[in-house]
py3Dmol code that shows the C-alpha trace and the ligand (Angstrom):
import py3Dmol

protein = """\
ATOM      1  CA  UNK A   1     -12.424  15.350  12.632  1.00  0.00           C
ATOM      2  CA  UNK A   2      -9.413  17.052  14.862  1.00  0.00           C
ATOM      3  CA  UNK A   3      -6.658  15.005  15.412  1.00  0.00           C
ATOM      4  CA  UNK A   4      -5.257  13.521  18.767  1.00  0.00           C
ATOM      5  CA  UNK A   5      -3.195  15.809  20.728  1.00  0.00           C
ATOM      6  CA  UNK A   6       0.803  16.669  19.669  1.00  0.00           C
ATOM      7  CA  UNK A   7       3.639  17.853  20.650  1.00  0.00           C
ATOM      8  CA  UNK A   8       4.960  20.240  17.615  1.00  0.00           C
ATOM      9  CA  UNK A   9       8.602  20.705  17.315  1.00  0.00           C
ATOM     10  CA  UNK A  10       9.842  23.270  14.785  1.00  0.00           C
ATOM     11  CA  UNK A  11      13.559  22.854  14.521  1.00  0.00           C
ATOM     12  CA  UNK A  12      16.084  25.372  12.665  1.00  0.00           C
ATOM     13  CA  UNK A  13      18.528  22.906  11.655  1.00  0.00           C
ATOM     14  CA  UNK A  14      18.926  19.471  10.352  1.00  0.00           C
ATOM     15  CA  UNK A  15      20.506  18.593  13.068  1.00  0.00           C
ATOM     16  CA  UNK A  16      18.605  19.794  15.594  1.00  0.00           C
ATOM     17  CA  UNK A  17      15.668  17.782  13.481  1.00  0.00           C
ATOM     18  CA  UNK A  18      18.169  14.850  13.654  1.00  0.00           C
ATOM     19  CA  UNK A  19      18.253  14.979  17.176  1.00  0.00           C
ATOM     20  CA  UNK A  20      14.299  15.566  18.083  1.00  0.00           C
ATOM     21  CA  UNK A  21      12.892  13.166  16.192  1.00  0.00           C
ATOM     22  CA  UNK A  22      15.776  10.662  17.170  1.00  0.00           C
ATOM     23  CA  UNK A  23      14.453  11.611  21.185  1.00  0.00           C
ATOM     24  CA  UNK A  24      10.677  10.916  20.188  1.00  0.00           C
ATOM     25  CA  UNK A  25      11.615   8.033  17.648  1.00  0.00           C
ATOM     26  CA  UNK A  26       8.683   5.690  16.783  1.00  0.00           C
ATOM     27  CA  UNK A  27       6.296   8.008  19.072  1.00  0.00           C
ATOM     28  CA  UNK A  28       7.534  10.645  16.253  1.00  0.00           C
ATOM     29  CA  UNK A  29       5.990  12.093  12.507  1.00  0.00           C
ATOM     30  CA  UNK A  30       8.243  13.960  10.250  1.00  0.00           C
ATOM     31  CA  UNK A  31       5.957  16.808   9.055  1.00  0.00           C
ATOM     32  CA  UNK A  32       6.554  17.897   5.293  1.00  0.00           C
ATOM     33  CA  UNK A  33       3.548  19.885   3.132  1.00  0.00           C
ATOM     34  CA  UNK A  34       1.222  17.805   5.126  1.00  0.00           C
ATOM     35  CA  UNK A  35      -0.787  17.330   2.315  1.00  0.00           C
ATOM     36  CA  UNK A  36      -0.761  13.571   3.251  1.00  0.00           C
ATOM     37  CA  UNK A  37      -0.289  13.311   6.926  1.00  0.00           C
ATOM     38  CA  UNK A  38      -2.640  16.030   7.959  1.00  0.00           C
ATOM     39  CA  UNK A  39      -5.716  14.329   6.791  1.00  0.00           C
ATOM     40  CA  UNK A  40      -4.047  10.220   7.956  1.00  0.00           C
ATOM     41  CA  UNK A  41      -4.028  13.037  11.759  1.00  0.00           C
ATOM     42  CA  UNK A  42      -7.306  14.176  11.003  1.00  0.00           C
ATOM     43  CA  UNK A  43      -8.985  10.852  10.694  1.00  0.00           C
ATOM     44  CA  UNK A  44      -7.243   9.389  13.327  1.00  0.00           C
ATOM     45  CA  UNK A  45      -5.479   6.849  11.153  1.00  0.00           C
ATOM     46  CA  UNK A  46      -2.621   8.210  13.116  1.00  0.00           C
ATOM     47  CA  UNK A  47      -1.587   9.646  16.107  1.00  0.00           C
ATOM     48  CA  UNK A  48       1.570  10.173  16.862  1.00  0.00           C
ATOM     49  CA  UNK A  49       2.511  12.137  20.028  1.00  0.00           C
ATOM     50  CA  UNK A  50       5.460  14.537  18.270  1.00  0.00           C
ATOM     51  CA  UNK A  51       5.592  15.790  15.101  1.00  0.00           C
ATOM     52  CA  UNK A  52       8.753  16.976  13.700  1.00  0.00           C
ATOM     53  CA  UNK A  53       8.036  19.808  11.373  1.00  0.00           C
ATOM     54  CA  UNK A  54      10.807  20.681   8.986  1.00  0.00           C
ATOM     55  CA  UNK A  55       9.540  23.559   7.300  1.00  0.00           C
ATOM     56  CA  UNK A  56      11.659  26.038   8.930  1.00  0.00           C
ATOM     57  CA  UNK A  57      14.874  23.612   8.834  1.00  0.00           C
ATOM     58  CA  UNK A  58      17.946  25.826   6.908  1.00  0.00           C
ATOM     59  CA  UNK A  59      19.284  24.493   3.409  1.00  0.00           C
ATOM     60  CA  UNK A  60      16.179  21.762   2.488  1.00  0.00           C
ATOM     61  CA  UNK A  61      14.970  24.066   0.396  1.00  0.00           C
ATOM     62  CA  UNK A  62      16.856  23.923  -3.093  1.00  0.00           C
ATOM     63  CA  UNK A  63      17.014  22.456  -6.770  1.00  0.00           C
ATOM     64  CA  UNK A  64      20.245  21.642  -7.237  1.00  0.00           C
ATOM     65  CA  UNK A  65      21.363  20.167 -11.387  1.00  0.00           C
ATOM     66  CA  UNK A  66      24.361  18.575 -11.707  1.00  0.00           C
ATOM     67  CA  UNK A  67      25.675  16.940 -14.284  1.00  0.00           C
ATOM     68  CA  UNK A  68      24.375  13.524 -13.148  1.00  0.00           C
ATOM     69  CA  UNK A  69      21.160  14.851 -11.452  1.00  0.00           C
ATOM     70  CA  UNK A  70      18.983  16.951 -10.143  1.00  0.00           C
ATOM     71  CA  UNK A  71      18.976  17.246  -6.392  1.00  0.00           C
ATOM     72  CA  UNK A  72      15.224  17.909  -5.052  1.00  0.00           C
ATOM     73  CA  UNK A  73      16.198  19.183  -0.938  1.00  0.00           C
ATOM     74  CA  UNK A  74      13.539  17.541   1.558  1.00  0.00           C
ATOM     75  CA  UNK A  75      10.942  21.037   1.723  1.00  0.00           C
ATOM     76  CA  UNK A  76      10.745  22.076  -2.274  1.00  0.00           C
ATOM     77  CA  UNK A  77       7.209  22.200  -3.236  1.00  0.00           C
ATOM     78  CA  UNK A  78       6.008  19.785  -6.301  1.00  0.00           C
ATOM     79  CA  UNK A  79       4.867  23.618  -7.593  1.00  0.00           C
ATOM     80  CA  UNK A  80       8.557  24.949  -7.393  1.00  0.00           C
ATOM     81  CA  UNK A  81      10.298  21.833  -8.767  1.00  0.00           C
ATOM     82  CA  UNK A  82       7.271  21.567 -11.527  1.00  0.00           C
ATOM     83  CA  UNK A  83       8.237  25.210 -12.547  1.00  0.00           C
ATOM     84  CA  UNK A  84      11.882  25.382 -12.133  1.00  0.00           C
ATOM     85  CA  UNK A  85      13.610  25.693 -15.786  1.00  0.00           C
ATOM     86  CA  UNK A  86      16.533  24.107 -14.842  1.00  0.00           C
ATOM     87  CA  UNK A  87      15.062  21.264 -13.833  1.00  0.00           C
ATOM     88  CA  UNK A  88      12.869  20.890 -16.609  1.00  0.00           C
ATOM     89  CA  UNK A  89      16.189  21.958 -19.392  1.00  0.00           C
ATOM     90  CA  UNK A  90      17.873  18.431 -18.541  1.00  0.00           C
ATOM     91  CA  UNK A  91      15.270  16.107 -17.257  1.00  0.00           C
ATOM     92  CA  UNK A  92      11.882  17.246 -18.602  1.00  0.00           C
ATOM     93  CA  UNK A  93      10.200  14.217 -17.363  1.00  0.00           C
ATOM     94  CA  UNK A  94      10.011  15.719 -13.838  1.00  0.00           C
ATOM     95  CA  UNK A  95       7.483  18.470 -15.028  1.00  0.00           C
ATOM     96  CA  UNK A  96       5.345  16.090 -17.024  1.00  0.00           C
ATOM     97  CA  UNK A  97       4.603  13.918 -14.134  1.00  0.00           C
ATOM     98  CA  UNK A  98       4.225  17.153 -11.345  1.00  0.00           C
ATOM     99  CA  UNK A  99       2.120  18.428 -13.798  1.00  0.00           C
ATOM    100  CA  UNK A 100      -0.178  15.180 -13.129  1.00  0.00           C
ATOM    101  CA  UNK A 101       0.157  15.347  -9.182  1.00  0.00           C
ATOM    102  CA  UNK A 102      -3.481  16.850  -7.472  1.00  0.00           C
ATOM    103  CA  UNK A 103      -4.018  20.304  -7.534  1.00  0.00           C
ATOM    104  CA  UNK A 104      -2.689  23.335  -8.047  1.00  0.00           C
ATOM    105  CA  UNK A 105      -3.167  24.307  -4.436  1.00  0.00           C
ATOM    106  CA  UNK A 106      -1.661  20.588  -3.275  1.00  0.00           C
ATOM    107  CA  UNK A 107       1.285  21.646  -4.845  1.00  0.00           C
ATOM    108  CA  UNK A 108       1.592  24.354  -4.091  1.00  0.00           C
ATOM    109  CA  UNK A 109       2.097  23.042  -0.364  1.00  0.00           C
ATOM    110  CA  UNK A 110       3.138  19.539  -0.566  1.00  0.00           C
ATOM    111  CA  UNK A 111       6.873  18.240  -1.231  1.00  0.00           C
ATOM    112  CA  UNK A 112       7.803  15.942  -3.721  1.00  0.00           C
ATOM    113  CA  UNK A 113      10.235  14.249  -1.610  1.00  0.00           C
ATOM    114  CA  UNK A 114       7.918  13.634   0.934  1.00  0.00           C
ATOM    115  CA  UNK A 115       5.690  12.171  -1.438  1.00  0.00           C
ATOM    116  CA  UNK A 116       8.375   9.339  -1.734  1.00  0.00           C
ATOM    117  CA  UNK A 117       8.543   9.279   1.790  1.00  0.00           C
ATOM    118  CA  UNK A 118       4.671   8.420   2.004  1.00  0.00           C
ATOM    119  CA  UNK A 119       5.277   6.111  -0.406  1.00  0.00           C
ATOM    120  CA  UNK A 120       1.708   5.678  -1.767  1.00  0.00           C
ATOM    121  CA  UNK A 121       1.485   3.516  -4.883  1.00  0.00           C
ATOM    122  CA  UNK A 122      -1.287   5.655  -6.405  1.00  0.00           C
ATOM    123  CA  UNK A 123       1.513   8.282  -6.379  1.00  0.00           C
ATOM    124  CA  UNK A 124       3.859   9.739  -9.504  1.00  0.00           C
ATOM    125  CA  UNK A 125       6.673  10.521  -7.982  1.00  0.00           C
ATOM    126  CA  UNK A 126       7.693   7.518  -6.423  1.00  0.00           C
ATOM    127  CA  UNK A 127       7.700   5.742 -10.070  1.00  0.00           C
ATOM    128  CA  UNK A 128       9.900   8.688 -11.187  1.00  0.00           C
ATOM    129  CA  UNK A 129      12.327   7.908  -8.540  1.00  0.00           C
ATOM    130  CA  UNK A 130      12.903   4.686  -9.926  1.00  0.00           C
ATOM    131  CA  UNK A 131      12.465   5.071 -13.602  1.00  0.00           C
ATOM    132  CA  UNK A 132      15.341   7.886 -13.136  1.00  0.00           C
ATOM    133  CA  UNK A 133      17.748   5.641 -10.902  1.00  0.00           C
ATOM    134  CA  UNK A 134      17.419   7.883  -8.591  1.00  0.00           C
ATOM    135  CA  UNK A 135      19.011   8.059  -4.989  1.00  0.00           C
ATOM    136  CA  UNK A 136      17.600   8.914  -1.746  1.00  0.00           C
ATOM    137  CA  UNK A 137      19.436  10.271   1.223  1.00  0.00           C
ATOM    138  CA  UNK A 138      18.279   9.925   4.157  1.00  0.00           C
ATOM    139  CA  UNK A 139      19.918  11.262   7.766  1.00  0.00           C
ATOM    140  CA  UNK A 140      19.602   9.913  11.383  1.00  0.00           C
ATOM    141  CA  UNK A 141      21.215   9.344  14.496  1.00  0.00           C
ATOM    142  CA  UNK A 142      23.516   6.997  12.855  1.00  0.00           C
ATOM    143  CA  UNK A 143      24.610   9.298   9.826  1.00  0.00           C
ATOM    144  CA  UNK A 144      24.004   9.783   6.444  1.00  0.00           C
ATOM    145  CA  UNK A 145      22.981   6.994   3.972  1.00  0.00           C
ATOM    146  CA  UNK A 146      21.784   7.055   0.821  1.00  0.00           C
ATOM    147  CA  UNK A 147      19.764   3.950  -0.931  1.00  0.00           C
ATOM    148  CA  UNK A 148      19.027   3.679  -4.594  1.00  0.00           C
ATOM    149  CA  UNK A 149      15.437   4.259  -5.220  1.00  0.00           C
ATOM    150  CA  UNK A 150      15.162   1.011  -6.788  1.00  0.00           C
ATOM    151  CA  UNK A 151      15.061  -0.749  -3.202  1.00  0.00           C
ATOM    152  CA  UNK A 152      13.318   2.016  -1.137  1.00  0.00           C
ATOM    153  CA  UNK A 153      10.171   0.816  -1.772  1.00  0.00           C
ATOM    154  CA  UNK A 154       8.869  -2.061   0.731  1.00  0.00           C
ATOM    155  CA  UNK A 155       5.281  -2.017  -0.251  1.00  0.00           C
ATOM    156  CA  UNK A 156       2.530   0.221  -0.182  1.00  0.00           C
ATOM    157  CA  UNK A 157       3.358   3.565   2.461  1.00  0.00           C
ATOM    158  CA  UNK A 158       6.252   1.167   3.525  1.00  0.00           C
ATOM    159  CA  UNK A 159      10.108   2.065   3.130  1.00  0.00           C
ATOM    160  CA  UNK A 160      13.114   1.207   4.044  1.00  0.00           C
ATOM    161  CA  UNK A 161      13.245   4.502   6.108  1.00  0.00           C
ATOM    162  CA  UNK A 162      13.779   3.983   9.857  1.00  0.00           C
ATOM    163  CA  UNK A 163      11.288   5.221  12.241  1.00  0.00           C
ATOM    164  CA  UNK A 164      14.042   8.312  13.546  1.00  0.00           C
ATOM    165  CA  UNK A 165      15.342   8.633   9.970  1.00  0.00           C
ATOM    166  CA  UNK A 166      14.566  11.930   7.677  1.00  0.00           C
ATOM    167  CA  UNK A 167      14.885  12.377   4.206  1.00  0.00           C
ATOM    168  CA  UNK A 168      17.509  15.410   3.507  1.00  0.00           C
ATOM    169  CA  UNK A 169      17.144  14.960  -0.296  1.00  0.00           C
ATOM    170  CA  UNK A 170      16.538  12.953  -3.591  1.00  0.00           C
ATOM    171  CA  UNK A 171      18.761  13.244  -6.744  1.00  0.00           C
ATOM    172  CA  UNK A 172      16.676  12.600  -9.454  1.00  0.00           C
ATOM    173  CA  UNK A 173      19.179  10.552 -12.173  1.00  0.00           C
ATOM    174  CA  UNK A 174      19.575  12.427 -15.701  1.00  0.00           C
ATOM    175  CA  UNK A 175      19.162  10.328 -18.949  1.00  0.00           C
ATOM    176  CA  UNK A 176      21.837   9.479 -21.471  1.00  0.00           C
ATOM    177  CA  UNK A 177      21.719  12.374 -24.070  1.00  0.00           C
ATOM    178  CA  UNK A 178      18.647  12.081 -26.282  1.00  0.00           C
ATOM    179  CA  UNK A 179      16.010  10.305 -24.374  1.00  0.00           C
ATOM    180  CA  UNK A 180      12.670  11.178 -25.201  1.00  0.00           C
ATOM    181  CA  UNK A 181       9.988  11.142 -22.113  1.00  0.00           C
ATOM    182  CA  UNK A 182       6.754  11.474 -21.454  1.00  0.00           C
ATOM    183  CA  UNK A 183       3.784  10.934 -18.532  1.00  0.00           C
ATOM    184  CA  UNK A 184       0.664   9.894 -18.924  1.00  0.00           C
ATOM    185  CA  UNK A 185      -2.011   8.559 -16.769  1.00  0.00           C
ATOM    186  CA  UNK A 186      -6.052   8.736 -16.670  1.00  0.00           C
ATOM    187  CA  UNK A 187      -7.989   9.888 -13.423  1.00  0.00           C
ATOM    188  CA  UNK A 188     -11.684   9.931 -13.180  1.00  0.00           C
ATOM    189  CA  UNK A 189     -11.712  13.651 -12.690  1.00  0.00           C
ATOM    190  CA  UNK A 190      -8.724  16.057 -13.643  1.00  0.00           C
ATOM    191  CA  UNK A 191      -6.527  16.226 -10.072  1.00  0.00           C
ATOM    192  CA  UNK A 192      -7.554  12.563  -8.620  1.00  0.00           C
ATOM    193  CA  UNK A 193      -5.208  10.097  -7.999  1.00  0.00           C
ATOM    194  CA  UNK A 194      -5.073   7.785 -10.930  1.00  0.00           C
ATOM    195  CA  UNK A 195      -6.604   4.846 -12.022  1.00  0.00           C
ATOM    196  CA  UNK A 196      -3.584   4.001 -14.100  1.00  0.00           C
ATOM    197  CA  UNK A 197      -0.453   6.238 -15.404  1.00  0.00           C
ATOM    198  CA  UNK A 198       3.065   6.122 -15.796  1.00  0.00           C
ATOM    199  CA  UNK A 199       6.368   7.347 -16.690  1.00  0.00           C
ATOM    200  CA  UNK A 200       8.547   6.147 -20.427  1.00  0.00           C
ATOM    201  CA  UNK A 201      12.078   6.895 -21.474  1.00  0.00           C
ATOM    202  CA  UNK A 202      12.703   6.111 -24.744  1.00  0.00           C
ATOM    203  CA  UNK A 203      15.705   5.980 -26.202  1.00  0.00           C
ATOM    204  CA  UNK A 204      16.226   6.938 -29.747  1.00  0.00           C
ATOM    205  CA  UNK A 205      18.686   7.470 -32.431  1.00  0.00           C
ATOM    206  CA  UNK A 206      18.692   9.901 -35.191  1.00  0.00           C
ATOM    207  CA  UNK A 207      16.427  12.926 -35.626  1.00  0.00           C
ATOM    208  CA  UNK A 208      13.176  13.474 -37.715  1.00  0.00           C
ATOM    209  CA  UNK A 209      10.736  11.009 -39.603  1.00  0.00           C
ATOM    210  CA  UNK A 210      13.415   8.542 -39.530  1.00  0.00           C
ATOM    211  CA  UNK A 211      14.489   8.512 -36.071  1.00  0.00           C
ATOM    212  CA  UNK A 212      15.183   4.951 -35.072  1.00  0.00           C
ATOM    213  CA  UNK A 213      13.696   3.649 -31.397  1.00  0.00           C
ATOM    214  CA  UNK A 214      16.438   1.972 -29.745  1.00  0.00           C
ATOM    215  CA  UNK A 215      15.432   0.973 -26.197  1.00  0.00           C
ATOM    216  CA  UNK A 216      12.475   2.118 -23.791  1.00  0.00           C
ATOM    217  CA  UNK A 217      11.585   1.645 -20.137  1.00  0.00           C
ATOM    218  CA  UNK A 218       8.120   2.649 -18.303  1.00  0.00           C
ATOM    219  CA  UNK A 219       7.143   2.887 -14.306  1.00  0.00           C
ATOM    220  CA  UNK A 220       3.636   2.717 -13.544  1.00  0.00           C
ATOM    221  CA  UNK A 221       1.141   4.587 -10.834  1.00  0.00           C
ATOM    222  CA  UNK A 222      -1.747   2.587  -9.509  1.00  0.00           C
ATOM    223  CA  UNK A 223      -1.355  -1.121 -11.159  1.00  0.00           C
ATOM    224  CA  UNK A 224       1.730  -2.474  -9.557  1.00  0.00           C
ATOM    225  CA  UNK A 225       2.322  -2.418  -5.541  1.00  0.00           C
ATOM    226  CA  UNK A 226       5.331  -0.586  -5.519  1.00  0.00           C
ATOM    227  CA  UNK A 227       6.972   0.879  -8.435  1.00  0.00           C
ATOM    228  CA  UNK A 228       9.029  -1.413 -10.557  1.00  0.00           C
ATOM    229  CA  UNK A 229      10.841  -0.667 -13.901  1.00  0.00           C
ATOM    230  CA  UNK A 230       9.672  -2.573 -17.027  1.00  0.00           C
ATOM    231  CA  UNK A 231      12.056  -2.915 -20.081  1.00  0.00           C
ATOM    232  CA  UNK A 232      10.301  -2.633 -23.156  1.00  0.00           C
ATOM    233  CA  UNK A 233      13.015  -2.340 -25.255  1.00  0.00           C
ATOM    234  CA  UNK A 234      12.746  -5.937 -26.963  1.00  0.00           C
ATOM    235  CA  UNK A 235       8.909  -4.599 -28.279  1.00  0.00           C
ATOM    236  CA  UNK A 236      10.018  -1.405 -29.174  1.00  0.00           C
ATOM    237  CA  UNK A 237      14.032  -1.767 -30.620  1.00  0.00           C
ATOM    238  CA  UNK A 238      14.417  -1.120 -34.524  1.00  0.00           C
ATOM    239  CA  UNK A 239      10.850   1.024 -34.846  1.00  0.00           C
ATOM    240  CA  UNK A 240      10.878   4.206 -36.674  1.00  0.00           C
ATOM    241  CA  UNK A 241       9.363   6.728 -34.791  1.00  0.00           C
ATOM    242  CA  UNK A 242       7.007   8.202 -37.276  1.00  0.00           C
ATOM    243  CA  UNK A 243       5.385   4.974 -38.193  1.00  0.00           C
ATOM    244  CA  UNK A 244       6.138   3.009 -34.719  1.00  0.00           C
ATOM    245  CA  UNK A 245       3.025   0.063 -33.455  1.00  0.00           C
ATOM    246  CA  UNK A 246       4.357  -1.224 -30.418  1.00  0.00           C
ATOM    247  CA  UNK A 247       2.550  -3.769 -31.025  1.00  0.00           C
ATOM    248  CA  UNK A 248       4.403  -5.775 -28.512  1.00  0.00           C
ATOM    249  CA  UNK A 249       4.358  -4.132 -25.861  1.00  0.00           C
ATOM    250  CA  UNK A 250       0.782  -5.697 -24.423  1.00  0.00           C
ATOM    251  CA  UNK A 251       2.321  -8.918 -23.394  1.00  0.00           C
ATOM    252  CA  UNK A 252       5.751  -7.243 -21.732  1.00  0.00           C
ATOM    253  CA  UNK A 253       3.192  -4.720 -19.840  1.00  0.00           C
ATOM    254  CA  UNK A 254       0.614  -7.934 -18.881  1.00  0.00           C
ATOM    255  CA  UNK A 255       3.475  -9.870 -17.456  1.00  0.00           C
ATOM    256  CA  UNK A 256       4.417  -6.443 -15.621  1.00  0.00           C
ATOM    257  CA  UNK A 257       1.894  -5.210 -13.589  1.00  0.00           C
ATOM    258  CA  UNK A 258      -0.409  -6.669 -11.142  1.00  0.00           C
ATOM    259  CA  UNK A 259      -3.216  -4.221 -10.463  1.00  0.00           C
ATOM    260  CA  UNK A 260      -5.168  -4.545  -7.706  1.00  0.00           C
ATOM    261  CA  UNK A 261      -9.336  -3.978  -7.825  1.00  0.00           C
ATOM    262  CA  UNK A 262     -10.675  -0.962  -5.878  1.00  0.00           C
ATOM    263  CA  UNK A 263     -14.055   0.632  -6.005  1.00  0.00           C
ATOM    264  CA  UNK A 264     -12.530   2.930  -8.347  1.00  0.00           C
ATOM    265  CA  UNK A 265     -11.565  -0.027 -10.760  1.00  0.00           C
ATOM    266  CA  UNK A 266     -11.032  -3.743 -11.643  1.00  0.00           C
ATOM    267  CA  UNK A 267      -8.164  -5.410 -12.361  1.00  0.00           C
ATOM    268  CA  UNK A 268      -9.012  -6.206 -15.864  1.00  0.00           C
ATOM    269  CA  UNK A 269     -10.311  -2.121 -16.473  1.00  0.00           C
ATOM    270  CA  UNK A 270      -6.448  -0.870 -14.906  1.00  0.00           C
ATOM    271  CA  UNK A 271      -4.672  -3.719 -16.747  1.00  0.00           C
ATOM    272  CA  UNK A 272      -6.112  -2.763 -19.827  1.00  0.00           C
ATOM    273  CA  UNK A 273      -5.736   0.939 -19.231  1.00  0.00           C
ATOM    274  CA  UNK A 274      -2.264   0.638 -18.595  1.00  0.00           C
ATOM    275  CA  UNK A 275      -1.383  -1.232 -21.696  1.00  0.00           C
ATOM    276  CA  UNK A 276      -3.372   1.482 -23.477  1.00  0.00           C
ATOM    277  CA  UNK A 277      -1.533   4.445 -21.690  1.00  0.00           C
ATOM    278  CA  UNK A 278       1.575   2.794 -22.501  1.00  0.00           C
ATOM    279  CA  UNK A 279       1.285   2.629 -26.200  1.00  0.00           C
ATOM    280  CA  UNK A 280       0.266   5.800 -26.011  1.00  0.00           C
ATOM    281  CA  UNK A 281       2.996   7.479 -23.565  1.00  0.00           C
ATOM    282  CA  UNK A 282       5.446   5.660 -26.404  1.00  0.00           C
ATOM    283  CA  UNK A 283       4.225   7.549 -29.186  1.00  0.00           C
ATOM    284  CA  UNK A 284       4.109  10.832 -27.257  1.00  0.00           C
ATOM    285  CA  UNK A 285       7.615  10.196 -26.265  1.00  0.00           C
ATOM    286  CA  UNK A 286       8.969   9.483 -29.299  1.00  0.00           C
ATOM    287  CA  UNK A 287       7.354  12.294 -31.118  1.00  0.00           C
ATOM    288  CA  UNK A 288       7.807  15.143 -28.248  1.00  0.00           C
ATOM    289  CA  UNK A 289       8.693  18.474 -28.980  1.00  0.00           C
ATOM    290  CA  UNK A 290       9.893  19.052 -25.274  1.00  0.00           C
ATOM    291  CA  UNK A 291      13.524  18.834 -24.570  1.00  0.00           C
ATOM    292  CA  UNK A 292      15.673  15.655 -25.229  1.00  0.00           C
ATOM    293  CA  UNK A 293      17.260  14.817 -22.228  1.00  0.00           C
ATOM    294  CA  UNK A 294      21.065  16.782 -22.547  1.00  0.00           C
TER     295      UNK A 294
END
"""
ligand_1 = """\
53
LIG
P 3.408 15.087 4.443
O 1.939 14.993 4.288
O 3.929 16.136 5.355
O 4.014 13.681 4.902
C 3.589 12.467 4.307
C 4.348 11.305 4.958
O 5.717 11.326 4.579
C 4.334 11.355 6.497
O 4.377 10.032 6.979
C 5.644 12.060 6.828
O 6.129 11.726 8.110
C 6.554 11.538 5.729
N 7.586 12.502 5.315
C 7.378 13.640 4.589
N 8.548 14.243 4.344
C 9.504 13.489 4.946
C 10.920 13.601 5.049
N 11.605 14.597 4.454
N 11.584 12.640 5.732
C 10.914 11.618 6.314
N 9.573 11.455 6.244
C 8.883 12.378 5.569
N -0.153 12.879 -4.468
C 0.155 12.336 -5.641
O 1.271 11.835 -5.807
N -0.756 12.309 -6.675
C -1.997 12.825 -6.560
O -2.783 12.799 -7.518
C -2.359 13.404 -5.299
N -3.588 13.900 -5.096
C -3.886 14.462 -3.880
C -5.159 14.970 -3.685
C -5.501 15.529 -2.470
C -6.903 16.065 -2.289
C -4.534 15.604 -1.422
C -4.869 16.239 -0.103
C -3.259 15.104 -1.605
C -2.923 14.516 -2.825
N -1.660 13.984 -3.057
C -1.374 13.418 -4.270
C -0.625 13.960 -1.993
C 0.399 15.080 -2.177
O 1.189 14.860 -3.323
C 1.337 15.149 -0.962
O 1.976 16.365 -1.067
C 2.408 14.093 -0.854
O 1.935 12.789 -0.925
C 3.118 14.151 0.501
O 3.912 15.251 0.562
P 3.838 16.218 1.816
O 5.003 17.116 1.693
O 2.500 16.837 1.859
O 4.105 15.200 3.019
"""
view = py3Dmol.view(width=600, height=400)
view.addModel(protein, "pdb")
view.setStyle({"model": 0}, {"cartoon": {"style": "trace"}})
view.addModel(ligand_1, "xyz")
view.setStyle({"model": 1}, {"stick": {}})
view.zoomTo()
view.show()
C-alpha cells in the first residue's frame, strides 16, 4: 500500500522544526529513520497531513559521554551508537541490547531515540532508558523540558510527549563503577521482535571466582506494558558469582511482569521465558568479560 497524501517539511534547524511542527501540531508526524512510521503510513494506520522530517536538522546528530551519561542526539542511527567505542567503554549495555534491535539494514536507518519516541513495548531501547535512569529532552513551542525516563512511558506507543513536542536527545545514565550488564532476549527468528528479553545490571564486589553479587536490577521487552524496573537484589545479594543459583529470582520476576498473549505467544510461554532469560542474563552478567561499567 502507498500512504495518504503529505505535506513533507525538511527543516535545517531545530528551531525551524520547533516552529513547523508547532504550525501543523496534531495534523503533524515527526519523521526519524522511519523504520516505524513508514510502514504505520503505508498501511494507513496513519495519516497525518505533515510530516516533519528531521534528518537534515544541524547538531542531532552526535554521541556525546559525559561523566554521568551518554547523550544519544535525536538522528544517530542504532548502527552508529551500537558501534561507537565510546559509548560502549563506559556503558557497554547500550551495544548489547542494539546488537538485539532488527536488522542490520534497520539500523542502519532507524534512530534509537526515536525508538523511545514510538514507544513500542516489544522494543529494547525503551527498557534501556529506564533501567539506565535515563532522561529525555524533549523541545516545543513552550521550551525545553526534560522528563526522567522512568515516567515517559504512558502505555504501549503512548508518551508523555505532546503532539508539537520533538525529542532533541536522550542521556543514557552511566552505572556506579563496576556494574556488570548484559541483554538477552529470544525471538522466533534472529532480527524479530522478541517474544521475551531484557536488560540486568548487576552490581558486584570484588574481582574473580570470589566476586560477591551485591544488588541487581532487570527491564524487560515484550512481557510487561511499558517498561518497569524490577529489583532483584533481595534474590541475588550475598551470591558468589562463580557458583551463583538465583534461585529466587522466579517469584520477584512472576510478581513483575504481566505478559500479554499474542499469536506469537501465551502468557504462561513469555512468563516462563522471561524468568528463564533472567537467570540466565544474571549469570552472563556476572561472569562478562566486556567492560565493567567505569
Ligand atoms: P520513525 O519510524 O521515523 O518514527 C517512529 C515514531 O516515533 C513516529 O511516531 C515518529 O513521529 C516518532 N519520532 C521519531 N523520532 C522522534 C523525535 N525525535 N521526536 C519526536 N517523535 C519522534 N525495533 C526494535 O526496537 N526492535 C526490533 O526488533 C525491531 N525490529 C524491526 C523489524 C522491522 C522489519 C522493522 C521495519 C523495524 C523494526 N524495529 C525494531 C523498529 C526500529 O527499531 C525503528 O528504527 C524504531 O522503532 C523507530 O525509529 P525510527 O528512527 O525509524 O523512527
Amino acid at each position: 500500500m502507498k500512504p495518504a497524501p503529505f505535506v513533507h517539511h525538511s527543516p535545517r534547524t531545530l528551531d525551524e522544526a520547533v516552529a513547523v511542527l508547532g504550525d501543523v501540531g496534531h495534523d503533524g508526524k515527526v519523521l526519524a529513520g522511519g523504520q516505524s512510521l513508514i510502514p504505520v503510513l503505508n498501511m494507513r494506520l496513519a495519516q497525518p497531513a505533515h510530516l516533519v522530517d528531521i534528518n537534515r536538522v544541524a547538531g542531532l546528530d552526535t554521541v556525546t559521554v559525559t561523566d554521568t551519561s551518554v547523550r544519544v542526539g535525536a538522528i544517530v542511527r542504532h548502527a552508529q551508537l551500537e558501534k561507537h567505542d565510546g559509548a560502549y567503554a563506559v556503558l557497554p549495555l547500550l551495544r548489547q541490547a542494539l546488537r538485539n534491535v532488527a536488522h542490520p539494514a534497520i539500523r542502519n536507518r532507524g534512530t534509537t531515540v526515536g525508538s523511545i519516541a514510538h514507544a513500542d513495548a516489544a522494543g529494547e531501547m525503551p527498557s534501556i532508558a529506564v533501567l539506565t535512569d535515563a532522561v529525555i529532552e524533549a523541545i516545543g513551542p513552550r521550551g525545553r523540558r526534560e522528563i526522567a525516563a522512568r515516567e515517559f512511558f504512558e502505555g504501549p506507543l503512548q508518551t508523555l510527549l505532546e503532539a508539537d513536542e520533538i525529542l532533541e536527545a536522550v542521556r543514557f545514565g552511566r552505572f556506579a563503577p563496576g556494574t556488570r550488564t548484559a541483554f538477552l532476549e529470544s525471538a522466533r527468528r534472529h532480527g524479530d521482535y522478541a517474544l521475551a528479553g531484557l536488560g540486568v545490571a548487576v552490581d558486584v564486589e570484588g574481582d574473580g571466582p570470589d566476586a560477591v553479587v551485591r544488588g541487581a536490577r532487570a527491564a524487560y521487552v515484550s512481557v510487561t506494558d511499558i517498561p518497569v524496573v524490577l529489583d532483584l537484589s533481595e534474590a541475588v545479594a550475598g551470591q558468589r558469582v562463580s557458583s551463583a543459583s538465583w534461585d529466587g529470582v522466579e517469584e520477584l520476576v512472576q510478581a513483575g511482569i504481566a505478559p500479554e498473549a499474542d499469536i506469537h505467544a501465551s502468557s504462561d510461554y513469555r512468563r516462563a521465558l522471561a524468568v528463564e532469560l533472567t537467570r540466565r542474563a544474571l549469570t552472563t552478567a556476572a561472569t562478562t568479560t566486556e567492560p565493567a561499567t567505569t
